[in-house]
C-alpha positions as CSV (number, residue, x, y, z in Angstrom):
1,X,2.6,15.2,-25.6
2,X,2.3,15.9,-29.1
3,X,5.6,14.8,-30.9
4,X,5.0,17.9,-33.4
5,X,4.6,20.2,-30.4
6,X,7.6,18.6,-28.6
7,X,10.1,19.2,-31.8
8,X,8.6,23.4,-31.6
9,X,9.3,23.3,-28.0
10,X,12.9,21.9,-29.4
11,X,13.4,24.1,-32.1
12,X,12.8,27.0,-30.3
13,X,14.8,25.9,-27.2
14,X,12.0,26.8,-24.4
15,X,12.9,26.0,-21.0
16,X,10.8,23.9,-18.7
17,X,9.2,27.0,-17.8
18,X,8.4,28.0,-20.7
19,X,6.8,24.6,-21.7
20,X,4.9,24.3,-18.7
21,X,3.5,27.1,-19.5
22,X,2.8,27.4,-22.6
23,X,0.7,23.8,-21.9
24,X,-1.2,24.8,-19.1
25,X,-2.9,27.3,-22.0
26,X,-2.9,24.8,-24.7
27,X,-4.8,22.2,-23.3
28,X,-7.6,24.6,-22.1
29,X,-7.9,25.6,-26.3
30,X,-10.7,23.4,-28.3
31,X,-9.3,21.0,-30.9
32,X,-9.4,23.7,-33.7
33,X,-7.3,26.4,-32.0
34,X,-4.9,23.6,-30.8
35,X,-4.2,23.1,-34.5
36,X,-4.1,26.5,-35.3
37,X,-1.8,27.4,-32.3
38,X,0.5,24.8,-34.0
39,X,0.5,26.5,-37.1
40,X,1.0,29.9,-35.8
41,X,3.7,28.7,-33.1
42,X,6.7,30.8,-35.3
43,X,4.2,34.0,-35.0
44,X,3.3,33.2,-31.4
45,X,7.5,32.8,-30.3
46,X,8.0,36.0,-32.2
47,X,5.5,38.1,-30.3
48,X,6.7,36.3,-26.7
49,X,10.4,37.5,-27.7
50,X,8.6,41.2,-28.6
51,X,6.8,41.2,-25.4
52,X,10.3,39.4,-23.1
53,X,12.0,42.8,-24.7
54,X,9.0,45.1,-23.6
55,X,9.4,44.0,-20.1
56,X,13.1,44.0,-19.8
57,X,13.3,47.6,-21.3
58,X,10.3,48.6,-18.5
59,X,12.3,46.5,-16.2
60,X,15.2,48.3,-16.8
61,X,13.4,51.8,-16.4
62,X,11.9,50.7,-13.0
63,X,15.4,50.0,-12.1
64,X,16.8,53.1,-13.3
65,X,13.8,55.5,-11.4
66,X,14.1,53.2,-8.7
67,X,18.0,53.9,-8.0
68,X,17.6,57.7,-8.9
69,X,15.2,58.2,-5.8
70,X,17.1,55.9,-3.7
71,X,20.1,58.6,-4.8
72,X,17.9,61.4,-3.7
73,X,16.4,59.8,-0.2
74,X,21.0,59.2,0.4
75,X,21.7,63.1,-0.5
76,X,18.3,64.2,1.2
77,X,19.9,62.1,4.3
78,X,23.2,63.8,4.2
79,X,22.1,67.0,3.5
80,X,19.5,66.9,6.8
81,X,22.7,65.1,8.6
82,X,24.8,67.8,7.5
83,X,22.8,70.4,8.5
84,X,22.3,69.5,12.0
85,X,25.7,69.2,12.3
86,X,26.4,72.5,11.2
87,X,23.7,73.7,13.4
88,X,24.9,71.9,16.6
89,X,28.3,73.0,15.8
90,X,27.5,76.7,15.7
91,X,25.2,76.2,19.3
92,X,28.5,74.7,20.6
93,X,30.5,77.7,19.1
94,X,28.4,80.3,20.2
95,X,27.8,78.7,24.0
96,X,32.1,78.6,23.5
97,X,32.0,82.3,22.2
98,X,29.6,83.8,25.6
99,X,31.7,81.9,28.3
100,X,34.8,84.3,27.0
């Protein structure tokens, strides 16, 4: 590998992942935009971190929607639970109520 792209991948701590990665696109670019992905690789970390904290706010919403209708589908549960309940306790009140 390219000792200049190595000490980046140092510098800016990427994890095997990350390195894999980021090599499986590099090595499809022509010689020119190798060197120029080298040159912008500060620009090109910067707008990865950007777009890491795009998804993990979305991620976060999707989580948050996610748990607010599980909440609902729990109470709409209850609710229907509770209400047949009630509704068999007042046919077994009412079948008590006639036999007197």
């Amino acid at each position: 590998m390219n000792e200049k792209l190595e000490k980046l991948f140092n510098d800016y701590q990427l994890s095997d992942k990350e390195r894999y990665e980021f090599m499986q696109i590099y090595s499809l670019l022509p010689p020119d935009k190798k060197v120029r992905a080298l040159e912008r690789f500060q620009v090109i970390m910067k707008e990865l971190e950007i777009l890491k904290k795009e998804l993990l706010y979305e991620q976060e919403i999707l989580l948050w929607y996610t748990l607010e209708s599980i909440e609902e589908k729990i109470y709409k549960l209850k609710k229907e639970s509770l209400s047949q309940a009630t509704t068999t306790e007042v046919k077994n009140l009412r079948k008590h109520l006639l036999f007197y």
